[in-house]
N, C-alpha and C positions, 0 to 999 in steps of 0.2 A: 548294452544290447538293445536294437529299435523291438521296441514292444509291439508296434501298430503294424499289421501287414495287411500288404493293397494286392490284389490279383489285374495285372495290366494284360487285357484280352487284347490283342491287334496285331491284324495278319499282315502287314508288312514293315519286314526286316528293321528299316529305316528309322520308323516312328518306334518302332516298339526299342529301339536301342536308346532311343534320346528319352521316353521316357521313364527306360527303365536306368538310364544316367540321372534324372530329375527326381525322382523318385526313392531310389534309394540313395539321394541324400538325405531323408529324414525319417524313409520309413522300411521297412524291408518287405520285400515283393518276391511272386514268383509272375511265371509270365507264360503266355496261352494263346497260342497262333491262331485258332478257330472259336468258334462257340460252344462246341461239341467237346470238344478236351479244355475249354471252362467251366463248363459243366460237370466232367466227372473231376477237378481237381475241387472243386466248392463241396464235392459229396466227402472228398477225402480233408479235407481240412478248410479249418473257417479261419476266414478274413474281413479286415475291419471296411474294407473300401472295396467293389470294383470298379476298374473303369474298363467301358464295353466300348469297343467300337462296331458298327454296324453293319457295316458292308464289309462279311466272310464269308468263303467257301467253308462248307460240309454245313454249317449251321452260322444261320447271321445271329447280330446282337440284338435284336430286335426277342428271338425266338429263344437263343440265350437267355436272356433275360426272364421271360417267362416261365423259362423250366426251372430255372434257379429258386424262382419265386414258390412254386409247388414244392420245392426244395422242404419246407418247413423247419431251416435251421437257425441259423442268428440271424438271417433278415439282412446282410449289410446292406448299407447305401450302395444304388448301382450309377455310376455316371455313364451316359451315353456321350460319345466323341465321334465326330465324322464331320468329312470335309464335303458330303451331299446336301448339306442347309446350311441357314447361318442364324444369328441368334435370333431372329423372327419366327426360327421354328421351336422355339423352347419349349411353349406351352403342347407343341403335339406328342415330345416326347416324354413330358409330364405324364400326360395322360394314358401314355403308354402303359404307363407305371415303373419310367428313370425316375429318379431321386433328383437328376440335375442331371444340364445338359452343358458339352463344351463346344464349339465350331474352331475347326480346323481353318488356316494355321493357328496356331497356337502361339498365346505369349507366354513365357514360362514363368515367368511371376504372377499371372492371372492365372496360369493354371495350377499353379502350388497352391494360392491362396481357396480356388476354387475346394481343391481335394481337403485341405484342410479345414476348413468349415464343415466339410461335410462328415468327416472323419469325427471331428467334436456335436455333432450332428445336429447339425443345422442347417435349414435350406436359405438358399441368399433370397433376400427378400425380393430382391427387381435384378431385370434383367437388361441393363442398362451398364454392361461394364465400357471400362473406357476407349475410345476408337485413337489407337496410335496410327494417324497417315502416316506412311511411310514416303521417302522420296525414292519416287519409282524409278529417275532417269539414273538413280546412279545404281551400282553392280552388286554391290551388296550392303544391307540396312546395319548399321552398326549399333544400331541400338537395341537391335535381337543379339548380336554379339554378344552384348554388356550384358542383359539378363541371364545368357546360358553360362557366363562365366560367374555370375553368381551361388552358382550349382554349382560347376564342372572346374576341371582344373584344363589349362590349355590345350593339355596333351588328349584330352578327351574330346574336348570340343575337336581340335586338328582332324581326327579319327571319324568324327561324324561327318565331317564337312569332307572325310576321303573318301567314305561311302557313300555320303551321296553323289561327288563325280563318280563313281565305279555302278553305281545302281540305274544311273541318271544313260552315262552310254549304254548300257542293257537295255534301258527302256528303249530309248533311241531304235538300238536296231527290232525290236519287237513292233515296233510302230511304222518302221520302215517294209517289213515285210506285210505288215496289217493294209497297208496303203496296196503294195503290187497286189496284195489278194482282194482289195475292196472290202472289207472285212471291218465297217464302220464304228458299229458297237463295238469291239475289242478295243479301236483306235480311241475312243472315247474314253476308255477304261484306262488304256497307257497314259494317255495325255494327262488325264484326272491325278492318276499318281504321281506325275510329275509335278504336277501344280501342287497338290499339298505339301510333296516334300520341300519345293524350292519356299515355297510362302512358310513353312514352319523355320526356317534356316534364313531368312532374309535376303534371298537369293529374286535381287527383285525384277532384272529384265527377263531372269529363264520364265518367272512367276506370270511376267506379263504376256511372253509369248506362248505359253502351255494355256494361259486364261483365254486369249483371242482365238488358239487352235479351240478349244473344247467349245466354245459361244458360236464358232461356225459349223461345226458338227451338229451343237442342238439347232439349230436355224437350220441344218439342210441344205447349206449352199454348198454350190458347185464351184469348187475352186482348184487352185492345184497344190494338194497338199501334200507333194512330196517334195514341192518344194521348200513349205511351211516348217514340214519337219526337218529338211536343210536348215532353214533360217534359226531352228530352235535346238538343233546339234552345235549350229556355229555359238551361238551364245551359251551355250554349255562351254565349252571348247575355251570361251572368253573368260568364263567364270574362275576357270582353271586357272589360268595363264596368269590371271589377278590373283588367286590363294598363291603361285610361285612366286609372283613377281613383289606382292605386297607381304613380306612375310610376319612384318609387324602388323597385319590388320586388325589384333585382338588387340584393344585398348588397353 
């Protein structure tokens, strides 16, 4: 029986499957779409880890966090997780008052080792973990492959890489109506979700076209992004066609 249980907070479907697949391979977990029903499952049973992520409807992780704290119960370490910084913002979320901070995408061997330290409780000393380039021009990074199969067994991994084709069209046409309506910031929001999920899965041209869509949004340029989002359906579309056509892609 796993003795150590982690509370994984994150409101979207995607992430929070991969790492409640990562996850409980070592530890056992329950899991919490908001901050708000984190909240009340931390009043009903204690846990040795959470990890919060930040940006959720009803309550963020940020405020999560804080109430849990007034909490007055075991204290656990809380990690905050989010694809809105990168690890330059460590120290802000220190001072939050996280325990530790992880930037979106994720490698899943850094972020096991992460949980793990903290779990035996200990804060990592520097924030200097290791920068995997990835090679962007090709379709997908196979070296995220290899990590998640160190966790997962194929058939799980196949199952995450099927939801994110199935989540990734949803976004698409969410983003497609967000464009006819002009409706920028939503656009901003869909786009973002696509980029973490493709950079967490090694999904490297969707990664680069959801990065360029979201960097002209914050810039304010005027461009045409219905077509953008064409260009970045098409390479979804591509993504697929590679998981059918390459069926051996898992090493």
């Amino acid at each position: 029986m796993k003795s150590k249980r982690v509370l994984i907070v994150e409101d979207n479907d995607l992430n929070r499957k991969l790492f409640e697949n990562l996850i409980g391979q070592l530890w056992g977990f329950e899991s919490a779409s908001n901050g708000k029903e984190a909240v009340e499952k931390v009043k009903q049973s204690d846990f040795d880890l959470i990890l919060m992520d930040i940006q959720m409807p009803e309550m963020d992780g940020i405020s999560a966090m804080k109430e849990i704290r007034l909490l007055g119960k075991t204290n656990p370490p809380i990690v905050a997780i989010t694809a809105f910084a990168d690890n330059g913002d460590r120290d802000t979320f220190l001072k939050q008052g996280f325990d530790e901070f992880i930037a979106k995408p994720i490698r899943p061997r850094e972020f096991l080792e992460v949980l793990e330290r903290m779990i035996q409780g200990g804060r990592l000393e520097s924030a200097n973990p290791s920068e995997e380039i990835a090679e962007m021009d090709k379709i997908l990074d196979l070296s995220v492959v290899k990590q998640l199969m160190k966790y997962n067994s194929p058939k799980i991994i196949r199952s995450v890489f099927e939801d994110f084709i199935r989540e990734s069209y949803r976004l698409i046409n969410e983003s497609q109506a967000q464009v006819k309506a002009n409706d920028f910031e939503e656009l901003a929001k869909t786009i973002h979700i696509i980029k973490g999920n493709s950079g967490t899965l090694g999904a490297n041209r969707i990664y680069t076209q959801a990065f360029n869509i979201e960097k002209q949004l914050k810039d304010n340029l005027t461009i045409n992004f219905e077509e953008k989002i064409q260009n970045l359906e098409n390479e979804i579309r591509s993504f697929q066609d590679f998981l059918q056509e390459e069926s051996n892609f898992m090493p």
